[in-house]
PyMOL CGO cylinders between C-alpha atoms (Angstrom):
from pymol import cmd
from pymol.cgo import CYLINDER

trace = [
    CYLINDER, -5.28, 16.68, -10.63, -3.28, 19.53, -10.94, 0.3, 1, 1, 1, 1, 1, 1,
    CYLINDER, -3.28, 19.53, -10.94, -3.09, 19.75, -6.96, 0.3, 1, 1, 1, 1, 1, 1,
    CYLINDER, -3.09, 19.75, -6.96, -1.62, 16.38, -6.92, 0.3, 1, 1, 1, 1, 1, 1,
    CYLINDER, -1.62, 16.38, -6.92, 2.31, 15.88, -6.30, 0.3, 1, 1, 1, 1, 1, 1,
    CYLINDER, 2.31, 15.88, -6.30, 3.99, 13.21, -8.25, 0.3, 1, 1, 1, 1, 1, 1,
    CYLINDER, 3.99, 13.21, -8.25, 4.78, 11.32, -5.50, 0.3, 1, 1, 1, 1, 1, 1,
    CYLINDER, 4.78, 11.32, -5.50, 0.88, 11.24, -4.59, 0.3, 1, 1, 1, 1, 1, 1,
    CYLINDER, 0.88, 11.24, -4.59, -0.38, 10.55, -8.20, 0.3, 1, 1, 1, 1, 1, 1,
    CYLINDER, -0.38, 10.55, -8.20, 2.44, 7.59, -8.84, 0.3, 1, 1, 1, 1, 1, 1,
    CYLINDER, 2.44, 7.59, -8.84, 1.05, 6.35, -5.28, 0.3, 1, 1, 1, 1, 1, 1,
    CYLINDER, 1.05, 6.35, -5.28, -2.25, 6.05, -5.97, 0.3, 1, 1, 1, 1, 1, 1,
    CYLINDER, -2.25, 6.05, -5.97, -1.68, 4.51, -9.66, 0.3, 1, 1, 1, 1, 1, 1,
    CYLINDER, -1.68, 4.51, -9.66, 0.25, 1.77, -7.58, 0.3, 1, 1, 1, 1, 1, 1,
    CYLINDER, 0.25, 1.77, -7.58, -2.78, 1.12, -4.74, 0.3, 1, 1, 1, 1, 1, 1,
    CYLINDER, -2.78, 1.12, -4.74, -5.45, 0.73, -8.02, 0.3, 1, 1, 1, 1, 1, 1,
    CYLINDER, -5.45, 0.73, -8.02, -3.12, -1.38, -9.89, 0.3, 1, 1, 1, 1, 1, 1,
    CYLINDER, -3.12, -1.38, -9.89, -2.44, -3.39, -6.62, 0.3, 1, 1, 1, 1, 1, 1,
    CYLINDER, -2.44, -3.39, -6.62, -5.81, -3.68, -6.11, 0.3, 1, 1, 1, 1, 1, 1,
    CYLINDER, -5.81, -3.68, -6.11, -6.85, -4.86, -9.68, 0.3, 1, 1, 1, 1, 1, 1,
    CYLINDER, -6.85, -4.86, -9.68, -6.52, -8.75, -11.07, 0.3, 1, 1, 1, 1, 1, 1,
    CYLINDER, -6.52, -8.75, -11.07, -6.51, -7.14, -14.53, 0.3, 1, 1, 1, 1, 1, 1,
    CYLINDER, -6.51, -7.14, -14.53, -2.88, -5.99, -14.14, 0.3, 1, 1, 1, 1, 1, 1,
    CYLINDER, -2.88, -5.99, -14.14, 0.05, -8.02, -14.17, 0.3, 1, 1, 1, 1, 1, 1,
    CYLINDER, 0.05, -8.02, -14.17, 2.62, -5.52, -13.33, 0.3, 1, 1, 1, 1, 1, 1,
    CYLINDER, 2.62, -5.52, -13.33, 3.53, -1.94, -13.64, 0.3, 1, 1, 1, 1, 1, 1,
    CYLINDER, 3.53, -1.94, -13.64, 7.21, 0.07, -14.19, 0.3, 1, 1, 1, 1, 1, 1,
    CYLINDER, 7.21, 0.07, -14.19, 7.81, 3.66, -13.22, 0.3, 1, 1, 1, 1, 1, 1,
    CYLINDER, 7.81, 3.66, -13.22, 10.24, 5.89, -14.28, 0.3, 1, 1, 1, 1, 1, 1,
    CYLINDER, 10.24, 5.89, -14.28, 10.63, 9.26, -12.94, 0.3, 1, 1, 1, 1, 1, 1,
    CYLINDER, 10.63, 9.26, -12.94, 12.25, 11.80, -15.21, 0.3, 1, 1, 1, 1, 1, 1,
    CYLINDER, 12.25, 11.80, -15.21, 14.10, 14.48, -13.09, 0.3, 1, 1, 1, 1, 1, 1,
    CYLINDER, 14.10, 14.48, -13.09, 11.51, 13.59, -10.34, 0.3, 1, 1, 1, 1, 1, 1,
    CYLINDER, 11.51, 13.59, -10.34, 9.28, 15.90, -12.76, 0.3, 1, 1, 1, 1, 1, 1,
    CYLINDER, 9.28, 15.90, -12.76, 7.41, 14.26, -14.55, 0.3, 1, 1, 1, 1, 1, 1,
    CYLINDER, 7.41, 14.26, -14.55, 6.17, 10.34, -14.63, 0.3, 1, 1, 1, 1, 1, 1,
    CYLINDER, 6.17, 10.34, -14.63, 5.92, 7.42, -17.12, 0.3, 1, 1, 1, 1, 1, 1,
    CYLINDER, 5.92, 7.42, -17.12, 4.12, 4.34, -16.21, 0.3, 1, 1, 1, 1, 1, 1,
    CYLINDER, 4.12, 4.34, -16.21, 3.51, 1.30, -17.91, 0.3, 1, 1, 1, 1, 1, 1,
    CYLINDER, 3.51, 1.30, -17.91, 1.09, -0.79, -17.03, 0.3, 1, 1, 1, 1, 1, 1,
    CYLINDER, 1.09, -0.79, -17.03, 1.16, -4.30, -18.26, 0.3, 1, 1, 1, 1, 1, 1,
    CYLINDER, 1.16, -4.30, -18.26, -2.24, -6.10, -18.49, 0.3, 1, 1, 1, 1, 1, 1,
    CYLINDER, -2.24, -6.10, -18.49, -3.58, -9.38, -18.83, 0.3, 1, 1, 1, 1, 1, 1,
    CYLINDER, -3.58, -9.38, -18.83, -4.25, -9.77, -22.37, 0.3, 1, 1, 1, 1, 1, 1,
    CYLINDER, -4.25, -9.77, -22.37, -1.07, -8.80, -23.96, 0.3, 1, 1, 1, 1, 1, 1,
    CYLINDER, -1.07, -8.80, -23.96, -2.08, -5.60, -23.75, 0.3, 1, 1, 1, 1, 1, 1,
    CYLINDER, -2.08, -5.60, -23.75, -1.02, -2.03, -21.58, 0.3, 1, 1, 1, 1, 1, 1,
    CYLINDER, -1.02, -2.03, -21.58, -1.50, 1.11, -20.50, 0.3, 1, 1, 1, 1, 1, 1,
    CYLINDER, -1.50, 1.11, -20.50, 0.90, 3.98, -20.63, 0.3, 1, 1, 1, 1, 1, 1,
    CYLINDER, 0.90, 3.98, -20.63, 0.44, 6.49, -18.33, 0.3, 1, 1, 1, 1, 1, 1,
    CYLINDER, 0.44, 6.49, -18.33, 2.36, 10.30, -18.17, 0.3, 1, 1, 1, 1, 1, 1,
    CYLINDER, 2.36, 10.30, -18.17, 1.59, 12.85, -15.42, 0.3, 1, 1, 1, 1, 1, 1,
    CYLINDER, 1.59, 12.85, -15.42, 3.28, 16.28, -15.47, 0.3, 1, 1, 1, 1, 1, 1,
    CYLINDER, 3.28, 16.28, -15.47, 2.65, 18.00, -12.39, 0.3, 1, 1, 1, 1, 1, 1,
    CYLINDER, 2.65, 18.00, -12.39, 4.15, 21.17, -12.99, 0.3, 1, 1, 1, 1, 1, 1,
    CYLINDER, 4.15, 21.17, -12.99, 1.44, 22.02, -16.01, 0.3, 1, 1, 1, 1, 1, 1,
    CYLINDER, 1.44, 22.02, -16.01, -1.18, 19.54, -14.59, 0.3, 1, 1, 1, 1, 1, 1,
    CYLINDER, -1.18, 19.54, -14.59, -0.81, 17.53, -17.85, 0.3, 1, 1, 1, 1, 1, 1,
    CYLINDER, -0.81, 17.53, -17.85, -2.04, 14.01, -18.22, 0.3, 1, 1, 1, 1, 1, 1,
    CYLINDER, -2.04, 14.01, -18.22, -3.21, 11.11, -20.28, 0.3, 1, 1, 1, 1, 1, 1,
    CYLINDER, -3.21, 11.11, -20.28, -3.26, 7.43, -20.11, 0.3, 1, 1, 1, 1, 1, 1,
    CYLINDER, -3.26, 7.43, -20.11, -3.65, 5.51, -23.33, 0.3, 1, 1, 1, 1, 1, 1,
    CYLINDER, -3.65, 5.51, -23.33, -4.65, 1.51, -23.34, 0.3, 1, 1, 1, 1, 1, 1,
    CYLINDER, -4.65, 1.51, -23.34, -2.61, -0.19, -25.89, 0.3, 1, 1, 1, 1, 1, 1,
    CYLINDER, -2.61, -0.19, -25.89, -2.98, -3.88, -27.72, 0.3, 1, 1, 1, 1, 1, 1,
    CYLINDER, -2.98, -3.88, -27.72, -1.62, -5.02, -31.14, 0.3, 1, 1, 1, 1, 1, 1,
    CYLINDER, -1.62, -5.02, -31.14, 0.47, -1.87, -31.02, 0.3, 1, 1, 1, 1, 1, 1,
    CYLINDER, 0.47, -1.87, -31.02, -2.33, 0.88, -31.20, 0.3, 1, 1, 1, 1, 1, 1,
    CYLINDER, -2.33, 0.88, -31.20, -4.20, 2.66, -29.19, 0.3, 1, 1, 1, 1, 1, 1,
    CYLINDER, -4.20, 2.66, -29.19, -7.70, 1.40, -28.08, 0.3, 1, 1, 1, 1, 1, 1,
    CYLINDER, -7.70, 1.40, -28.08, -8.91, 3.50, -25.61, 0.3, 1, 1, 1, 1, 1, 1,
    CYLINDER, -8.91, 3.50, -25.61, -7.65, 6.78, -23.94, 0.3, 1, 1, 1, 1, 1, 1,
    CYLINDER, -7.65, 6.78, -23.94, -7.72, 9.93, -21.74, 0.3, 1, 1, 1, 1, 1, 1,
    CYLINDER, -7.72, 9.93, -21.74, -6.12, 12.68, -21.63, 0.3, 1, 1, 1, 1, 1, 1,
    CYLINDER, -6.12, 12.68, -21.63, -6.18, 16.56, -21.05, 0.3, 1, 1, 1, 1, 1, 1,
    CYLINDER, -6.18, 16.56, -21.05, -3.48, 17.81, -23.47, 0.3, 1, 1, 1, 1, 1, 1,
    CYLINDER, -3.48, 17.81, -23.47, -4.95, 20.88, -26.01, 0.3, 1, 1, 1, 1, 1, 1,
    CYLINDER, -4.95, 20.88, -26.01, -8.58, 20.78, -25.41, 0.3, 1, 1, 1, 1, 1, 1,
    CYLINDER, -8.58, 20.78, -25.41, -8.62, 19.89, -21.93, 0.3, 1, 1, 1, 1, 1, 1,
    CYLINDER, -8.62, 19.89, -21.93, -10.40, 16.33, -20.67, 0.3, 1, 1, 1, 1, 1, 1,
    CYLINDER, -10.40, 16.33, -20.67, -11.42, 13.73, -23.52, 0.3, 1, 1, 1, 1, 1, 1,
    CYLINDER, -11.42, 13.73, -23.52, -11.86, 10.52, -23.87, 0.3, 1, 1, 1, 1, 1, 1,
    CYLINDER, -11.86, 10.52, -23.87, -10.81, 8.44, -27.10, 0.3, 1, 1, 1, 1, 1, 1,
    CYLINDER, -10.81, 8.44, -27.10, -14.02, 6.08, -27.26, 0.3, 1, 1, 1, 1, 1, 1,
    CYLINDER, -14.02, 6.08, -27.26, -13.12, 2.43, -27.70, 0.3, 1, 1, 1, 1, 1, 1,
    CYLINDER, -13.12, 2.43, -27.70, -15.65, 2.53, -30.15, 0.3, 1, 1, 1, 1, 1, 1,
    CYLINDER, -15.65, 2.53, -30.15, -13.44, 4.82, -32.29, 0.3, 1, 1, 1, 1, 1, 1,
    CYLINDER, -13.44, 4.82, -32.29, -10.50, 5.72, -30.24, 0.3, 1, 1, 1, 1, 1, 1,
    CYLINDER, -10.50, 5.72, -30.24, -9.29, 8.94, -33.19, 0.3, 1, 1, 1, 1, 1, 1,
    CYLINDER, -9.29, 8.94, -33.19, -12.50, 10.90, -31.70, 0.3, 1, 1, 1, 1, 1, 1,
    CYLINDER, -12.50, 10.90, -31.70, -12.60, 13.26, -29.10, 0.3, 1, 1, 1, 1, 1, 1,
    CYLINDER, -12.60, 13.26, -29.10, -15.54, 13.12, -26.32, 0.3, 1, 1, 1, 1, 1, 1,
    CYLINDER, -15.54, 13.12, -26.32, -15.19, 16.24, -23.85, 0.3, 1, 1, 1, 1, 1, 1,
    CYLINDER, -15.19, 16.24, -23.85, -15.54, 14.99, -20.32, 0.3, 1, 1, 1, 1, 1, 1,
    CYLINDER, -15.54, 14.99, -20.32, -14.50, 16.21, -16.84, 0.3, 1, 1, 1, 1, 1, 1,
    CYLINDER, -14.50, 16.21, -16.84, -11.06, 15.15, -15.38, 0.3, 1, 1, 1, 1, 1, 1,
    CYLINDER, -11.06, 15.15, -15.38, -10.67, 11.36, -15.44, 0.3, 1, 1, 1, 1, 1, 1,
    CYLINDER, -10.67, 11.36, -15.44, -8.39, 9.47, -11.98, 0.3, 1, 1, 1, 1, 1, 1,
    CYLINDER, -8.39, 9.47, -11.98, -6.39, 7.10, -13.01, 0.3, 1, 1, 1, 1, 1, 1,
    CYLINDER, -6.39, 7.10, -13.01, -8.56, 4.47, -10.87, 0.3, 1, 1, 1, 1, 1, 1,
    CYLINDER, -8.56, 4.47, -10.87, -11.27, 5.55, -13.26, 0.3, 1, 1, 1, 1, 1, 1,
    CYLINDER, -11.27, 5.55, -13.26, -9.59, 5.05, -15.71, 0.3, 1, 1, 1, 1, 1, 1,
    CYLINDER, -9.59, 5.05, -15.71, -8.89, 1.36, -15.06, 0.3, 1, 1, 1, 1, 1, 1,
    CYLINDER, -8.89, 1.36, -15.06, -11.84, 0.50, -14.41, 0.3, 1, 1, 1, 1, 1, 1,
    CYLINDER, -11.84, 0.50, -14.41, -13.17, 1.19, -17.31, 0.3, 1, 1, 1, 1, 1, 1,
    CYLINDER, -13.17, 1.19, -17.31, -10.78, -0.70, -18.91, 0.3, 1, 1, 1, 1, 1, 1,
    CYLINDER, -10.78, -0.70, -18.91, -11.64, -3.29, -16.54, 0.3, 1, 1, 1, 1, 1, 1,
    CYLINDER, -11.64, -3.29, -16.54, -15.31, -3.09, -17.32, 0.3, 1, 1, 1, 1, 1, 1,
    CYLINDER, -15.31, -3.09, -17.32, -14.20, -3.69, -21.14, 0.3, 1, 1, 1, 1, 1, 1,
    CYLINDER, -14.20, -3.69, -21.14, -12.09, -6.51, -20.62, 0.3, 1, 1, 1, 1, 1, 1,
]
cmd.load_cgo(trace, "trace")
């Protein structure tokens, strides 16, 4: 991921949201055309916020509902982990995680 511009990681977060009837519709913001924060609204009454940091390769998307945190992934002080739906306060090492994957897992929950 860390190979990916911002212009090529906001793109392809736009093509799997396009491409997904879970999502209603998204809003990015760009800060300083550094870094980007996207949120994701979802059928459901429920989101995903999404931050990508190209310069330090830093990452995470967390799925929200009833104001908390349900599921995530991120790569921020251990490297890749997943917070478990199951119990989204652990941390389960893993390998990097797209943002496609990401959503469809989600989707596959949902």
């Amino acid at each position: 991921m860390a190979d990916l511009t911002l212009a090529q990681f906001v793109d392809g977060v736009r093509q799997s949201c396009d491409q997904s009837d879970l999502v209603i519709t998204y809003d990015v913001r760009l800060l300083d055309n550094a870094v980007a924060k996207i949120r994701v609204h979802l059928v459901g009454d429920a989101f995903i916020d999404v931050y990508f940091n190209p310069s330090n390769g830093t990452c995470s998307y967390t799925l929200v509902q009833d104001n908390r945190r349900i599921f995530g992934a991120d790569n921020a002080f251990i490297g890749w982990h997943t917070h478990p739906f199951e119990n989204p306060d652990e941390h389960h090492l893993c390998g990097e995680v797209s943002f496609e994957e990401f959503l469809s897992a989600v989707e596959a929950r949902r």
